[in-house]
Legacy VTK file of the C-alpha trace (Angstrom):
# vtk DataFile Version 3.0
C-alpha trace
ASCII
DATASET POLYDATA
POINTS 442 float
-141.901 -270.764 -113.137
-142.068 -270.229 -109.576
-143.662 -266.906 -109.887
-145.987 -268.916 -111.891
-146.591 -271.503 -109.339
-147.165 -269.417 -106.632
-149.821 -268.296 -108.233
-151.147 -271.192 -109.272
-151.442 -271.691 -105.370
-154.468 -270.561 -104.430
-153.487 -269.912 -100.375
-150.990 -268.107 -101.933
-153.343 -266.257 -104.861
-155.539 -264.732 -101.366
-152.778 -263.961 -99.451
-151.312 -262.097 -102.352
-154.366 -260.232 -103.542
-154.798 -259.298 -99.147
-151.456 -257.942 -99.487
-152.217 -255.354 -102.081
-155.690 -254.245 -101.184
-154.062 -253.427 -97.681
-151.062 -251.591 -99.046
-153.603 -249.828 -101.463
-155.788 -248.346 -98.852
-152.932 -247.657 -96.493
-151.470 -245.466 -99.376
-154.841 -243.814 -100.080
-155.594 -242.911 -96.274
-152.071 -241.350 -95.790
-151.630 -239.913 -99.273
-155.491 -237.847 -99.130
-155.184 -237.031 -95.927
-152.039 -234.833 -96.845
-153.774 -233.394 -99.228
-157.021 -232.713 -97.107
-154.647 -231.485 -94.477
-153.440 -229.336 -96.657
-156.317 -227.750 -98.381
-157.997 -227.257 -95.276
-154.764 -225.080 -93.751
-155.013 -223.449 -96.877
-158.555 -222.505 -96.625
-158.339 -221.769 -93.604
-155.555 -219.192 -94.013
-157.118 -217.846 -96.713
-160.155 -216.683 -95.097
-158.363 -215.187 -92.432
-156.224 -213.394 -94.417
-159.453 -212.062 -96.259
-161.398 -211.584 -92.740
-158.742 -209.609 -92.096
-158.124 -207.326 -95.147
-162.262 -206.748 -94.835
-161.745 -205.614 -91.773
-159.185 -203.386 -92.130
-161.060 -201.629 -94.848
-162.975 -198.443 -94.322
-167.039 -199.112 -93.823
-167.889 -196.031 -95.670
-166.007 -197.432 -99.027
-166.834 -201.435 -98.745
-168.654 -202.917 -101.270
-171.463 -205.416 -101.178
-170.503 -206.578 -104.686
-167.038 -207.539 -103.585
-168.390 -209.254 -100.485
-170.816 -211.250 -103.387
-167.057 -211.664 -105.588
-165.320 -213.293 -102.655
-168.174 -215.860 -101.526
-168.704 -216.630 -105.369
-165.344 -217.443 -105.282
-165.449 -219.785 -102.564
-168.272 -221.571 -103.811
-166.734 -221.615 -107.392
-167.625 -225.353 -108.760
-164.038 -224.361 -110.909
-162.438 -223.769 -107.534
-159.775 -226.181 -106.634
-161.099 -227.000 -103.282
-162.449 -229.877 -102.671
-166.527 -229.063 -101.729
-167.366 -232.631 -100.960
-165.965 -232.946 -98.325
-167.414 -232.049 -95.020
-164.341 -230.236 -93.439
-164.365 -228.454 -96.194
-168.340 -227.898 -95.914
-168.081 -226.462 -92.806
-165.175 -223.797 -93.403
-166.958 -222.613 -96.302
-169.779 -222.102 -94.000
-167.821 -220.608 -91.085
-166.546 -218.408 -93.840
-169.711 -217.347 -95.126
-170.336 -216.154 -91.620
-167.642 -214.359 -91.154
-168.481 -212.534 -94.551
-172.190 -212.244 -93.261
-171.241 -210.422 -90.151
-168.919 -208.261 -91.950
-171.245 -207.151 -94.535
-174.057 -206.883 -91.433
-172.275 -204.408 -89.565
-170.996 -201.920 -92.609
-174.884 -201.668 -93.486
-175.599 -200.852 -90.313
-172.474 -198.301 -90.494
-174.074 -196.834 -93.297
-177.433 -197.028 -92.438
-176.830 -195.052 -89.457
-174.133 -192.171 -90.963
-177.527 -191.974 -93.449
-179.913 -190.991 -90.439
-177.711 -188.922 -88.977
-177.075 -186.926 -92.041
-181.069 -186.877 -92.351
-181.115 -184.097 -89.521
-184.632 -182.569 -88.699
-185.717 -178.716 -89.934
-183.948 -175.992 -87.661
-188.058 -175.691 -86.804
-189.881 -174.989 -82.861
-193.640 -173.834 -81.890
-193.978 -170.675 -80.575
-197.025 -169.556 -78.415
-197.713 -166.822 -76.358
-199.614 -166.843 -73.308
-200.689 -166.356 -69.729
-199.927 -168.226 -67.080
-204.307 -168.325 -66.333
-204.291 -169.386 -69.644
-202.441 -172.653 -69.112
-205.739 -175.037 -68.653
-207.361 -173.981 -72.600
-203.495 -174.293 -73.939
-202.415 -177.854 -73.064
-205.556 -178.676 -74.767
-203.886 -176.640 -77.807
-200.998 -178.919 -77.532
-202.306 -181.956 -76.959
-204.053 -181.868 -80.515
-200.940 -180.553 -82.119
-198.600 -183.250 -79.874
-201.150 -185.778 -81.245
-201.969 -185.059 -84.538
-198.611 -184.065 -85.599
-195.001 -183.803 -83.301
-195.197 -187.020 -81.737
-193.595 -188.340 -85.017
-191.144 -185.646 -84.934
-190.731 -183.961 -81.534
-189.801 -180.252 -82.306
-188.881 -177.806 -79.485
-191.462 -175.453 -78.342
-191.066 -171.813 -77.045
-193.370 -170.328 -74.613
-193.070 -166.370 -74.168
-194.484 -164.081 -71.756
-194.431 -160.822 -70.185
-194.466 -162.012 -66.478
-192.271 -164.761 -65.596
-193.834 -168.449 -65.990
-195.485 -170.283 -62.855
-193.666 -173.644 -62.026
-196.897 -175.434 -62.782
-197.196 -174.031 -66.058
-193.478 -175.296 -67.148
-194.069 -178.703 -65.346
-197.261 -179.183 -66.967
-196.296 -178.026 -70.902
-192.974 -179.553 -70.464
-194.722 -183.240 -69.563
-196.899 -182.819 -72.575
-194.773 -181.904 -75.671
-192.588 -184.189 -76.778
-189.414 -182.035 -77.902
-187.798 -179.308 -75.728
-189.793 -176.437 -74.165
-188.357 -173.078 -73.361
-189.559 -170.590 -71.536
-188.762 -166.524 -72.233
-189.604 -163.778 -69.969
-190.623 -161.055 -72.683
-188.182 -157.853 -72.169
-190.207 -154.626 -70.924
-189.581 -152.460 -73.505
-191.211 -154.767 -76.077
-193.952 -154.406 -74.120
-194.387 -151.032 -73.168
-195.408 -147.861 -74.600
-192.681 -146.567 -76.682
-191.220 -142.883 -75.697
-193.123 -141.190 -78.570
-196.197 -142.464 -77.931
-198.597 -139.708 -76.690
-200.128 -141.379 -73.728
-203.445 -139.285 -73.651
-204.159 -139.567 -76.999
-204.026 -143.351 -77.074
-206.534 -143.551 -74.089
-208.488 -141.011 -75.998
-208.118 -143.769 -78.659
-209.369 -146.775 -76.644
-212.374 -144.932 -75.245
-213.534 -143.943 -78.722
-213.491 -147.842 -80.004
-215.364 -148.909 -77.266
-217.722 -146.710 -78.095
-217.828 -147.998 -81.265
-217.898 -151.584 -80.089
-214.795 -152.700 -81.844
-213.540 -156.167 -80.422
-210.983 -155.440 -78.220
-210.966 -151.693 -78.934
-210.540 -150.796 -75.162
-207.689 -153.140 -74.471
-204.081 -152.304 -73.897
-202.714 -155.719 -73.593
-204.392 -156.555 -76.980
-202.186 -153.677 -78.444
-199.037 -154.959 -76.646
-199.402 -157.789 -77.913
-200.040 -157.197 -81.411
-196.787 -155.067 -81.858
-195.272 -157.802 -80.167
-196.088 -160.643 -82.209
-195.435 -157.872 -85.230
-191.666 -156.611 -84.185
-190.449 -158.607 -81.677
-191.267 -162.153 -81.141
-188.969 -163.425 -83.627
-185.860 -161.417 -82.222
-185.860 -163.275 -78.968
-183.161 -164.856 -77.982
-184.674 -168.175 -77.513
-185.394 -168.354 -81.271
-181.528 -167.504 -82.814
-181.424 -171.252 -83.643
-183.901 -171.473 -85.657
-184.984 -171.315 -89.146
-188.844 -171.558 -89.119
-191.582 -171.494 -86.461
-195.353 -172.922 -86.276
-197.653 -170.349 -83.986
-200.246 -172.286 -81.643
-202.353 -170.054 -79.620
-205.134 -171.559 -76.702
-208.127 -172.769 -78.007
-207.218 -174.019 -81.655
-207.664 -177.440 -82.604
-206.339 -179.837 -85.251
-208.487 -182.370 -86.693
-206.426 -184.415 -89.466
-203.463 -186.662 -88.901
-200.633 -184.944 -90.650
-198.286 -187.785 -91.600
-195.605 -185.356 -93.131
-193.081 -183.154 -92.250
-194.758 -179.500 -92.307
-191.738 -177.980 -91.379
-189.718 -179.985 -93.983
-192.103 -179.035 -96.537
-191.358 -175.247 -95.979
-187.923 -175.194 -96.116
-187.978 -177.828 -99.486
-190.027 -176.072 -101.523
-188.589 -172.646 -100.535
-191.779 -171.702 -98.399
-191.339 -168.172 -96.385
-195.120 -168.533 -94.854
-197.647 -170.941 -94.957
-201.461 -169.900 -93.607
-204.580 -172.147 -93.211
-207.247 -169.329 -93.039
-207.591 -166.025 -94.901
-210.410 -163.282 -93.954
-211.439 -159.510 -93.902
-209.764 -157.174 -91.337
-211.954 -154.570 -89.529
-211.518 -151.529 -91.541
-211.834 -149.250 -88.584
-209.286 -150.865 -87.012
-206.663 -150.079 -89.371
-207.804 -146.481 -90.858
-204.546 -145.464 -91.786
-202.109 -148.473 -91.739
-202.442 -148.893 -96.123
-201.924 -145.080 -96.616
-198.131 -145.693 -94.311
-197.735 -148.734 -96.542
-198.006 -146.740 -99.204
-195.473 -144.064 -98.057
-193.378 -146.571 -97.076
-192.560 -148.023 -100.214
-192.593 -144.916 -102.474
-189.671 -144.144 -100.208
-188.094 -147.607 -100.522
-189.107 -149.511 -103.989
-186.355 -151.276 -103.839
-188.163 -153.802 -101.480
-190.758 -154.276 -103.428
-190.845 -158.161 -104.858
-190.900 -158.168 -108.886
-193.243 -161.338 -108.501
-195.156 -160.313 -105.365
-198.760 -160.991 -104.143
-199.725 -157.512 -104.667
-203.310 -158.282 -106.461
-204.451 -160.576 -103.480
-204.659 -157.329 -101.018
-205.535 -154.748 -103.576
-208.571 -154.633 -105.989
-207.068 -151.483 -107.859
-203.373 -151.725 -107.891
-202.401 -151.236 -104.830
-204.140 -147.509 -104.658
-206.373 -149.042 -101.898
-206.388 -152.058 -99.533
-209.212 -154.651 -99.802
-208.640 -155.876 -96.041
-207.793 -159.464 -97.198
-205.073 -160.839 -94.459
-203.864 -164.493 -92.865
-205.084 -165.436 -89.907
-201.905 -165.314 -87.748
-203.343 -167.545 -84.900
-201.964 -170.402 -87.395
-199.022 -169.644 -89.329
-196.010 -171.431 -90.540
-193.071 -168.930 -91.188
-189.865 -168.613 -92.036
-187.789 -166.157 -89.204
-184.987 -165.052 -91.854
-187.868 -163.398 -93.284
-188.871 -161.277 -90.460
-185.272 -160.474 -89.712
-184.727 -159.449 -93.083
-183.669 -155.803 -94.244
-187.323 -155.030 -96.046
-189.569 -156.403 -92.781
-187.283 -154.632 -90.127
-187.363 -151.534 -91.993
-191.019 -152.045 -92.705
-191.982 -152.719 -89.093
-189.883 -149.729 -87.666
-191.599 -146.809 -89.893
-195.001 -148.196 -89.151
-193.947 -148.383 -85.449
-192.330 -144.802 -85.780
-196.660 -143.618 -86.790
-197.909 -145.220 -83.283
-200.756 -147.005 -85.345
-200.657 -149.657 -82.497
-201.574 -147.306 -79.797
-203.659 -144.755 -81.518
-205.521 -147.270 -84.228
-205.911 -150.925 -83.110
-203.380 -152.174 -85.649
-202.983 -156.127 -85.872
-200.217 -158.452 -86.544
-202.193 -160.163 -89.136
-202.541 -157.397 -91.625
-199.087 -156.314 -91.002
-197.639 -160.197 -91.757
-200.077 -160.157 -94.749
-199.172 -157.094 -96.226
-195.712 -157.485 -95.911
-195.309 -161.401 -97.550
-197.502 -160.048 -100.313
-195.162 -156.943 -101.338
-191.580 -158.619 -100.488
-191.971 -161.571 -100.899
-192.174 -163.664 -104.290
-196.077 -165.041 -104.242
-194.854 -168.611 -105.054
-193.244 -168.350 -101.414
-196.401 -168.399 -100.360
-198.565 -171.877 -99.498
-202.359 -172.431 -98.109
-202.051 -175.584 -95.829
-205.978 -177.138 -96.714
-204.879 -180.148 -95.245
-204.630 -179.618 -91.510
-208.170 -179.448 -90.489
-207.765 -176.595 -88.311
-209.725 -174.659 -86.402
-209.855 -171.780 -83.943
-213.207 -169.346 -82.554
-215.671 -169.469 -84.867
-213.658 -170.199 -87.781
-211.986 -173.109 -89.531
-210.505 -175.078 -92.490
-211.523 -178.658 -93.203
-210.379 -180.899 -96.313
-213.636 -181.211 -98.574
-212.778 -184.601 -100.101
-214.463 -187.647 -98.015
-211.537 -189.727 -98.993
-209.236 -187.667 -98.097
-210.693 -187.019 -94.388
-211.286 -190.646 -94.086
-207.757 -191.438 -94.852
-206.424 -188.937 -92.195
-208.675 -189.190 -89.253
-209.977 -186.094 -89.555
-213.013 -185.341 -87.081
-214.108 -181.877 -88.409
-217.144 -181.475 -91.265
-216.989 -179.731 -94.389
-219.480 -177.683 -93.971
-217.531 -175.674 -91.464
-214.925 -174.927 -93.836
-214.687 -171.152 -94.060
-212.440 -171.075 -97.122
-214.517 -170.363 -99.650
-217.561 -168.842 -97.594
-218.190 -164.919 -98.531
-216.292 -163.232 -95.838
-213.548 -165.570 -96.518
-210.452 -164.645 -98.898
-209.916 -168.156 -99.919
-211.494 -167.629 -103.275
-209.335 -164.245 -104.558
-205.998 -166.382 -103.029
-206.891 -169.220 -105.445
-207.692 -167.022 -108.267
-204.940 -164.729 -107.770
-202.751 -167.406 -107.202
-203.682 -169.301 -110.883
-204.587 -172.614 -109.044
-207.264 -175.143 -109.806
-209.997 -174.952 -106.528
-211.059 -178.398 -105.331
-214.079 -180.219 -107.069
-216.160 -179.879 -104.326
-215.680 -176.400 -103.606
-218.555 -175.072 -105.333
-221.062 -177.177 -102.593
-219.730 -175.125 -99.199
-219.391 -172.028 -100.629
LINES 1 443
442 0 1 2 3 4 5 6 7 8 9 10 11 12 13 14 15 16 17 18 19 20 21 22 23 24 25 26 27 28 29 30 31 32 33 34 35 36 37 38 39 40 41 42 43 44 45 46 47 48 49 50 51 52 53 54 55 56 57 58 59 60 61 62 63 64 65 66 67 68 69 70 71 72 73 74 75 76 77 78 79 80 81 82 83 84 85 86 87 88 89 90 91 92 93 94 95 96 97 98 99 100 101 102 103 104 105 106 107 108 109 110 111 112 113 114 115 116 117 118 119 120 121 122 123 124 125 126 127 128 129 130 131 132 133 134 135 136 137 138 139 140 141 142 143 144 145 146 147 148 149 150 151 152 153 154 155 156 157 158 159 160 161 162 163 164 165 166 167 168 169 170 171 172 173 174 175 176 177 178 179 180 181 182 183 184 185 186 187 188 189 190 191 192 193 194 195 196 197 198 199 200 201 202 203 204 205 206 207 208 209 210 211 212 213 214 215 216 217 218 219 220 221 222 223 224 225 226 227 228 229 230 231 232 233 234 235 236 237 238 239 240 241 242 243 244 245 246 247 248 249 250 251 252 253 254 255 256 257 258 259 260 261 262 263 264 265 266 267 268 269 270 271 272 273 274 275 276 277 278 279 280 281 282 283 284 285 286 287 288 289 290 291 292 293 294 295 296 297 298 299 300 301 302 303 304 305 306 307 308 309 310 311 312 313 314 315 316 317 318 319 320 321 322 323 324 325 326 327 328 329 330 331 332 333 334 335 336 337 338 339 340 341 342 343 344 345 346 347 348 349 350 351 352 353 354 355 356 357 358 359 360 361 362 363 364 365 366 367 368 369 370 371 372 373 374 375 376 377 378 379 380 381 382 383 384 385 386 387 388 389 390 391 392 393 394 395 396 397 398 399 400 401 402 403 404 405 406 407 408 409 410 411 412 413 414 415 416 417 418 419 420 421 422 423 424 425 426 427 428 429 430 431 432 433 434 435 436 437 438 439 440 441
C-alpha cells in the first residue's frame, strides 16, 4: 500500500522516474565505454601485430592478395568490431595506411629487382678513324646519338693507329652518351707482315693506279682493310662484349629507331645485320674466290648445312658473283669473328698476301664468310634505319612508315633494289616477300 501510494504521489512518480533514467545512462556510459576501450586496444594490437609480421616477411615472396585478405578482413561488415564508431573509423584508416605503405614499398622492391634483371645487350660502337678526321665524325655520331643511343647509351670504341689527340677524346666523349674508349691499334696489325714481298706490292699499287681503281695506290687503305678483316674484333677493348654496330665519318641516319637494335640481334639469334648490299670491283679481288675455294675443299667441315651460299654464287659456288655488305654499316656479332671457321678463314687468306698484292676488302671477306658458315637465317637486312653513306643509301619506301619515324631521307634514293644493288637476289634468295612499293624505285 505504501509502495502504492508513493506512487500515487506524483512529486514522488518524477523523482522516481529521474532516478532511473540517471542510473540508466550512468550504467550505459561506463558499461560501453569498457567495451569501446576494449575493442579499440584490441584493434589496435592487432594491427601491430600484423604491421609487424608484414614486415618481417620477405618483399620478394609478399603477396598483394593477402594484403587485399587482411584489409577485407578489417572492413568485414561480419567482423565483430564495431565500424560505427569513429575511434574505430579512424584505426581502420590508420591501418589501411599502414597496409598501403607496406604494399607501396614491396612493388617498388619488385619493380626495381625487375629493371635490374632487364640488363642492356653486352653491345658498343666501334669506329675507326683519324684524329683529322674528327670534325666529319662527330657529325656521324650526332645522328646515331640522336636517332638512336640517347634512349639507350651504349659504350663506344674509337681505334687508331697513332695515339688519339686530347681534343678528339674531349670532344667524342661530350657527345655520346655511354662510355667511350680509346685504343691505340698495335703495330703489327698494321704493318706489312714478314712474308709479304715488299717490291711486289708496290709493283701492285702502281699497276692499279694505272688502272684507276679507287684507292688502288693506297697503303693505308690496305692496312686498314686487313684490319677491320683480322683484327679489330681481337682488341682488347672489345673482350666484354657480345656484338658491335660500325659507324664510320660521313654516314647519316635518317629514321628514329625506337627499338633496341642490339637487343634485336641477340633475340632472334642474329650473327650480322647489313643495311646495304652491292657489287665489289672485280679487279680488286682477282683471286680472293679461287683461295675461298681452296680453303674450304681443305676444311668442309666449316661449311654451314643451311648457308647463304646462292646469294654470292650464280653457279654453285664454282664462281663468285661479287655480291657483298657494305661494311661501313654493320651490326655483328664478335663470337662470330672469333670463332674457329673465321680465324682459320682469315689466317689462310692472310697467309696468300691478297691485301698487299690485290686490293682485297673487308666487305667481301665479311660477306663471304657469313654466307658459307653461317646459317642464312642468321642473317637480317635492317630497311628500317634510313641510312646513308657516299653516294649510296637505304630509305623505308612506305610514306607511313617514314612519317611515323621522322625519317628525312626520300625514297627515291633508296639503292636497294636499283641494278647495281644486291637487294633484289638477297630477297629472292632469302624466300621473303619485297615491299609493295618496291617495284616504283627500282
Amino acid at each position: 500500500m505504501k509502495a502504492f501510494s508513493l506512487l500515487s504521489s506524483r512529486h514522488s512518480y518524477i523523482k522516481y522516474i529521474a532516478f532511473i533514467l540517471t542510473f540508466g545512462v550512468i550504467y550505459t556510459l561506463t558499461q560501453g565505454n569498457v567495451f569501446n576501450f576494449k575493442t579499440s586496444d584490441s584493434i589496435i594490437s592487432q594491427s601491430n601485430d600484423q604491421i609487424q609480421q608484414l614486415n618481417n616477411q620477405n618483399s620478394n615472396q609478399f603477396k598483394s592478395n593477402t594484403l587485399s585478405n587482411e584489409k577485407d578482413k578489417i572492413l568485414d561488415p561480419s567482423n565483430p568490431i564495431d565500424l560505427k564508431s569513429n575511434e574505430k573509423e579512424e584505426e581502420v584508416k590508420n591501418y589501411q595506411q599502414q597496409i598501403n605503405q607496406e604494399q607501396s614499398v614491396t612493388s617498388n622492391t619488385i619493380q626495381e629487382e625487375s629493371n635490374s634483371s632487364n640488363k642492356k645487350v653486352k653491345a658498343t660502337f666501334v669506329t675507326l678513324a683519324r684524329n683529322s678526321e674528327l670534325y666529319e665524325l662527330i657529325k656521324s655520331i650526332r645522328t646515331v646519338e640522336d636517332r638512336f643511343n640517347n634512349k639507350y647509351n651504349y659504350d663506344w670504341v674509337f681505334l687508331n693507329d697513332v695515339e688519339f689527340t686530347q681534343e678528339f677524346k674531349d670532344l667524342t666523349t661530350s657527345i655520346v652518351s655511354g662510355k667511350t674508349k680509346y685504343g691505340l691499334i698495335p703495330k703489327e696489325h698494321w704493318s706489312y707482315p714478314n712474308w709479304i714481298d715488299l717490291k711486289k706490292a708496290e709493283n701492285s699499287r702502281k699497276n692499279m693506279k694505272l688502272q684507276n681503281i679507287i684507292y688502288g695506290d693506297s697503303e693505308s687503305y690496305r692496312h686498314m682493310c686487313r684490319y677491320e678483316s683480322g683484327f679489330f674484333w681481337r682488341s682488347e677493348l672489345l673482350k666484354d662484349y657480345d656484338y658491335y654496330w660500325r659507324v664510320e665519318p660521313g654516314i647519316d641516319i635518317m629514321c628514329d629507331l625506337n627499338y633496341d637494335l642490339f637487343e634485336f640481334m641477340e633475340k632472334n639469334n642474329k650473327l650480322y645485320g647489313f643495311t646495304i648490299s652491292i657489287y665489289e670491283f672485280e679487279n680488286t679481288i682477282p683471286t680472293l674466290w679461287k683461295h675461298t675455294k681452296d680453303f674450304i675443299n681443305l676444311n668442309p667441315q666449316y661449311l654451314s648445312k643451311n648457308n647463304f651460299l646462292n646469294f654470292i654464287s650464280n653457279d654453285n659456288g664454282n664462281t663468285y658473283n661479287l655480291c657483298h655488305f657494305w661494311t661501313n654499316f654493320e651490326i655483328a656479332s664478335l663470337k662470330f669473328w672469333n670463332s674457329e671457321p673465321y680465324k682459320k678463314y682469315f689466317d689462310y687468306l692472310d697467309s696468300k698476301g691478297g691485301f698487299f698484292y690485290e686490293r682485297w676488302g673487308d666487305a667481301p671477306i665479311h660477306s663471304i664468310a657469313i654466307s658459307l658458315f653461317a646459317d642464312k637465317n642468321q642473317i637480317h637486312y635492317f630497311d628500317d634505319i634510313g641510312y646513308r653513306h657516299g653516294v649510296y643509301g637505304q630509305c623505308p619506301l612506305n610514306d607511313k612508315f617514314r612519317y611515323d619515324h621522322k625519317c628525312v631521307c626520300k625514297p627515291e634514293d633508296d639503292f636497294t633494289f636499283r641494278g647495281y644493288s644486291c637487294g633484289k637476289k638477297y630477297y629472292d634468295k632469302m624466300g621473303l616477300e619485297k615491299p609493295k612499293e618496291w617495284e616504283m624505285f627500282q
